[in-house]
N, C-alpha and C positions, 0 to 999 in steps of 0.2 A: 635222836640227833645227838650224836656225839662231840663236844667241844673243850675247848679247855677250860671253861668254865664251869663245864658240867654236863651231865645228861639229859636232857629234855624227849619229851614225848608226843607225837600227833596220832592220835588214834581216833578212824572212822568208824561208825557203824552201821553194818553191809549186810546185807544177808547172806550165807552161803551161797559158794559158785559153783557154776556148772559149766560143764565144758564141752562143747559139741564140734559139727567139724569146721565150723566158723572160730572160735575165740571162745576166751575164758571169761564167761558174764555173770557180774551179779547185780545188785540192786544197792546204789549208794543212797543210805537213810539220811544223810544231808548233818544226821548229830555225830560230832566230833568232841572229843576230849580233850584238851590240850593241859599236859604237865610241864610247867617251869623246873627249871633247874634246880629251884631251892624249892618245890615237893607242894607248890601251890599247882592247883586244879582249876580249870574253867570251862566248863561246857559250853561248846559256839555251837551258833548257829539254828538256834531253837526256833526263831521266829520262821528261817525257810522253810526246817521241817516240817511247821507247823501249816504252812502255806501250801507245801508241796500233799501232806496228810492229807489236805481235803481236795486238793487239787486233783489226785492220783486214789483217793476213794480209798485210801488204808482202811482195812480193818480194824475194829476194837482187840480184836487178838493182836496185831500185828502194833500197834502200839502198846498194847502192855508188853508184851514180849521185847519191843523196844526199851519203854522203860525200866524194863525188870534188866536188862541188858548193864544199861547205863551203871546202875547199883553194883550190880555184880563186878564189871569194868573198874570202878572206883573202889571196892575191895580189894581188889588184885592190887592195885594202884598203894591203896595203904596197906595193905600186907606186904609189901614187894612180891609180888607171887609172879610166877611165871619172865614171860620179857620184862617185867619189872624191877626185877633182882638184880642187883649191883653183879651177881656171879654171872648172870645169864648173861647181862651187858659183855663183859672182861671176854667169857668164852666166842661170842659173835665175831666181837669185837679184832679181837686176837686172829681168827679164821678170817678174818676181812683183811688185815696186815698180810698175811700169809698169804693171801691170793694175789692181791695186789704188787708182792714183792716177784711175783715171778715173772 
């Protein structure tokens, strides 16, 4: 989320999709990341996850792989790596002006 303030972040996590001749499905894990603008981090929504986990019978694999996620997520996050990079933003960002202006 781009603002004049600054840039902020909402990230889910999903499991890879799939695509059939219905739609594009995948499986929202209810844990979300959310980055403030000034590079503070908060993880929401632990408690549904954690509600829906037993509710929907997740696996032990699928929650560590969950967790091990979240980690990795939060690297990128403090690295700038990927969509996190001030250049990544400017480049999107840029190509979103450009589209919009036609």
């Amino acid at each position: 989320m781009i603002r004049d303030s600054g840039v902020s972040y909402y990230c889910n996590l999903a499991s890879p999709y799939v695509m059939d001749e219905e739609a594009l499905k995948y499986i929202d894990y209810d844990l979300d990341v959310k980055v403030f603008e000034n590079h503070e981090k908060k993880l929401l929504d632990v408690d549904e996850y954690e509600s829906h986990k037993k509710e929907m019978h997740y696996s032990a694999d699928i929650d560590y792989i969950l967790k091990e996620s979240v980690k990795i997520l939060v690297d990128w996050i403090n690295n700038e790596k990927g969509p996190f990079s001030e250049s990544y933003v400017n480049i999107w960002y840029k190509r979103y002006l450009e589209l919009k202006s036609r």
